[in-house]
N, C-alpha and C positions, 0 to 999 in steps of 0.2 A: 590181581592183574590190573589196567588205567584204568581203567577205566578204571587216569588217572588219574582198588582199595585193597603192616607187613607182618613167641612161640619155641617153643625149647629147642635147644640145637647147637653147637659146637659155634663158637665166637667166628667171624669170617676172617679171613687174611684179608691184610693192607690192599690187594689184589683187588678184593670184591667192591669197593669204590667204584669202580671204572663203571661196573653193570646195575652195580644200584644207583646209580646215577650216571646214567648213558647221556654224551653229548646228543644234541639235537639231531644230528642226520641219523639216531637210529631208533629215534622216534615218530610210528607213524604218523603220518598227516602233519611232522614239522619241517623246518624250513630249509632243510637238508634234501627234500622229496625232491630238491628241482627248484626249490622256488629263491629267489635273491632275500638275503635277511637287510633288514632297515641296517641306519650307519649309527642312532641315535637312540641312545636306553630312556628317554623320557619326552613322553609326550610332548609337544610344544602347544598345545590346543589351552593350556592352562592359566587361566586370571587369578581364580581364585582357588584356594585351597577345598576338594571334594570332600561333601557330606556324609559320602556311603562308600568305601572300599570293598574292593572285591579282590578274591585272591583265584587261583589257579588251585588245583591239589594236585596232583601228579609231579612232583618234582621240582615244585614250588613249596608245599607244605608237607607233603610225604615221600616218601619211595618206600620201592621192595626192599624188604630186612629178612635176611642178610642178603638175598638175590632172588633172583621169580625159577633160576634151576635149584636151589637150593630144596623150594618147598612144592616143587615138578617134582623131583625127585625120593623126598620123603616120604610123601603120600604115595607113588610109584612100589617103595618099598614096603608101603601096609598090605599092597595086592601080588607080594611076589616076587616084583623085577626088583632089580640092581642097577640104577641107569648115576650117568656120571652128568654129576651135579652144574658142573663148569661145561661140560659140551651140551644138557641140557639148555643151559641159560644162554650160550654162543643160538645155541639156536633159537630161542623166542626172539630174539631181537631181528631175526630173519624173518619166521613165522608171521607176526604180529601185524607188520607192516603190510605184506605180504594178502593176511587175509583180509584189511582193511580193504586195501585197492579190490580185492575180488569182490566182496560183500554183496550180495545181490539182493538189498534192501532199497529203500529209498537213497536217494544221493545226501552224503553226507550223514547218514546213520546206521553204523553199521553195528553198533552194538543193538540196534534193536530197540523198542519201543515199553520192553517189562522183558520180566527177569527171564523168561522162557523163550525168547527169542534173545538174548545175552546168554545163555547156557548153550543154546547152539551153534552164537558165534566163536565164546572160548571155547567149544569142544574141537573144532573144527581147528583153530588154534594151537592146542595140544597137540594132536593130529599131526600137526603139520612140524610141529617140535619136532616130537619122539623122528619121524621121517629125517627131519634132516639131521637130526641125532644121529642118525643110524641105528636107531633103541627101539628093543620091541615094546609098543604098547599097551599097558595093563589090558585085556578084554573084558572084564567085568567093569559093566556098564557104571555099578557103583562107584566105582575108580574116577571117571569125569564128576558125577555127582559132589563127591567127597571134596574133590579138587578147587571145585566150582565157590564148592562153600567156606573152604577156607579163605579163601580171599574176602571174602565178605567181612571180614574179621579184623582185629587189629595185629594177630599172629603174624602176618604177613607183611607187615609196612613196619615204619619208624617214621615219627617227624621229626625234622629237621632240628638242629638246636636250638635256633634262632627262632622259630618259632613262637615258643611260648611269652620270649619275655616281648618280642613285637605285637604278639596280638593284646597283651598285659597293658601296656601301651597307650593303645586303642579304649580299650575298656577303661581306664585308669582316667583320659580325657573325654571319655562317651562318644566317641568316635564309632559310629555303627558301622560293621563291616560281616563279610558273606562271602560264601565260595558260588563261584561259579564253574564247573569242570565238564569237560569232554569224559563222558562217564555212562557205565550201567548205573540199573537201581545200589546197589550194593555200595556204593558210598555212602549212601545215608547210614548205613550201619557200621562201617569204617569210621565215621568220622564220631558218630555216636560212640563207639567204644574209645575213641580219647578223647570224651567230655567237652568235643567242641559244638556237636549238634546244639546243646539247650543255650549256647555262645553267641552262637552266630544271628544275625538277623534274616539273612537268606539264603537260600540253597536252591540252584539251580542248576541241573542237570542234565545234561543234553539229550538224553532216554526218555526223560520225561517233559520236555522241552519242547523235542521233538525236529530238534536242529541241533549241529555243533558247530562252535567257534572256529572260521572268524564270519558265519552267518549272522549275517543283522537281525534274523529273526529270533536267535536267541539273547543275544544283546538286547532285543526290546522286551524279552520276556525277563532278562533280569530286572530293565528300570519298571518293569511294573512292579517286581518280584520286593522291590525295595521304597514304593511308594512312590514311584513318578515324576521323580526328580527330575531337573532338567539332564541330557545327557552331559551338558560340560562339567556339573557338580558332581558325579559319580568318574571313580578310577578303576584301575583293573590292574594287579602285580598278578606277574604270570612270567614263566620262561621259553614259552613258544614267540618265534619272533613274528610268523604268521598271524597263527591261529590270536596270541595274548596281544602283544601289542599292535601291528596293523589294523587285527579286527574291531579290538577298541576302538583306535586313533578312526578308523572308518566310521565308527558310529558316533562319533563326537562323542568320546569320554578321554578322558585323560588315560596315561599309561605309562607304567614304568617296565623295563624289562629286564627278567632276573635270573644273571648266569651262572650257575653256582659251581665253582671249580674248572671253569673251561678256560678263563683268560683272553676270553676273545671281547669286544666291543671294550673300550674304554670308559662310555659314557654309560654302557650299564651298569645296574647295580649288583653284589655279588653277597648280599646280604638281606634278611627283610629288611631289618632296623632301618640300614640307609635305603633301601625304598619307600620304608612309609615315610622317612626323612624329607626323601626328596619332594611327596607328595604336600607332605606337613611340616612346612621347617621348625614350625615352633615345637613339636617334639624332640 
């Protein structure tokens, strides 16, 4: 689940696109909530080319494979039910958003602070699924458990194509670069099962942060997180117009922003490659 971390199962139709990669407004806390998206996919704060890049994961370097109903539904069928896969996943994208706004955590964290207060909040999540599924809910408590930990996984996500030979790239010119994600703990173990953990130079996570983006307080835990850079020599590729690039551009970092399949902003990028491009022309 974003805590945006995708396992055997019948290949998805053309169709499944749409939810495994949801435009903006049907993602909680983006910039579809209500809020105005910027006009400009690249920082202008920029003199010189950034030392440390930072990426987003949620939909920037991964999504759910084949869809978040797909594997609601799977594990639904190890305790019993028969619930449909496609009105499951119509409704997380309801649920999700839904439970954030209510979250009766601290402001701006609603996955919670460690993994037992993010089991609470996807449980709560499901909950709210299966409901507006109209699906009855597994009752054996195991059934959230099971749930919970699949996502933790690489079962449940895909990265992106572009991905690998972008961050290849980076490494190839020693260009250090780090995720930064609105996230439970359970990405570190997502990103760990596709060999980018021992990759990356930092990981910063807003559960463990103790803030999420476009908060300056996790923005300053990342330039710590990356050795203290000044803020104008660190970047941030991200596809929230909020959360990634305003909150950046507010912290004085640079910022490219990245819409993948949606054909909206012209001066965004709609690729990694041409993001880190546009960060690094000499790549």
């Amino acid at each position: 689940t974003p805590t945006r971390g995708i396992a055997s199962g019948p290949v998805p139709d053309p169709g499944d696109e749409a939810r495994t990669n949801p435009p903006c407004h049907l993602r909680p806390g983006k910039s579809a909530m209500g809020r105005r998206s910027p006009t400009t996919g690249r920082s202008p704060l920029a003199t010189q080319p950034p030392r440390f890049i930072y990426f987003d994961a949620g939909f920037t370097l991964l999504r759910p494979w084949p869809s978040v109903g797909y594997h609601y539904a799977a594990v639904a069928r190890e305790f019993g039910a028969d619930p449909d896969p496609a009105a499951l996943d119509r409704a997380f994208y309801r649920a999700w958003p839904e439970a954030k706004r209510r979250a009766g955590r601290e402001p701006g964290l609603p996955y919670g602070r460690n993994l037992q207060e993010a089991r609470a909040f996807w449980a709560e999540v499901v909950r709210q699924c299966f409901r507006i599924a109209d699906t009855p809910l597994p009752e054996d408590p195991a059934f959230q458990t099971a749930l919970f930990d699949r996502f933790a996984g690489t079962a449940c996500w895909r990265l992106y194509d572009d991905v690998e030979p972008a961050l290849g790239d980076l490494d190839a010119r020693g260009i250090p670069w780090g995720v930064l994600s609105n996230w439970d703990p359970r990405l570190r173990t997502v990103l760990e099962g596709f060999g980018l953990l021992r990759r990356l130079r930092a990981l910063v996570i807003s559960s463990e942060a103790g803030a999420e983006k476009p908060s300056r307080h996790v923005f300053r835990a990342a330039e710590r997180a990356c050795g203290s850079l000044p803020p104008s020599r660190i970047a941030l590729v991200g596809d929230d117009p909020e959360e990634d690039f305003a909150g950046a551009r507010a912290a004085g970092w640079q910022a490219v922003l990245l819409r993948r399949g949606e054909g909206k902003g012209k001066e965004a990028a709609k690729d990694l490659r041409v993001a880190i491009r546009q960060l690094c022309p000499e790549l």
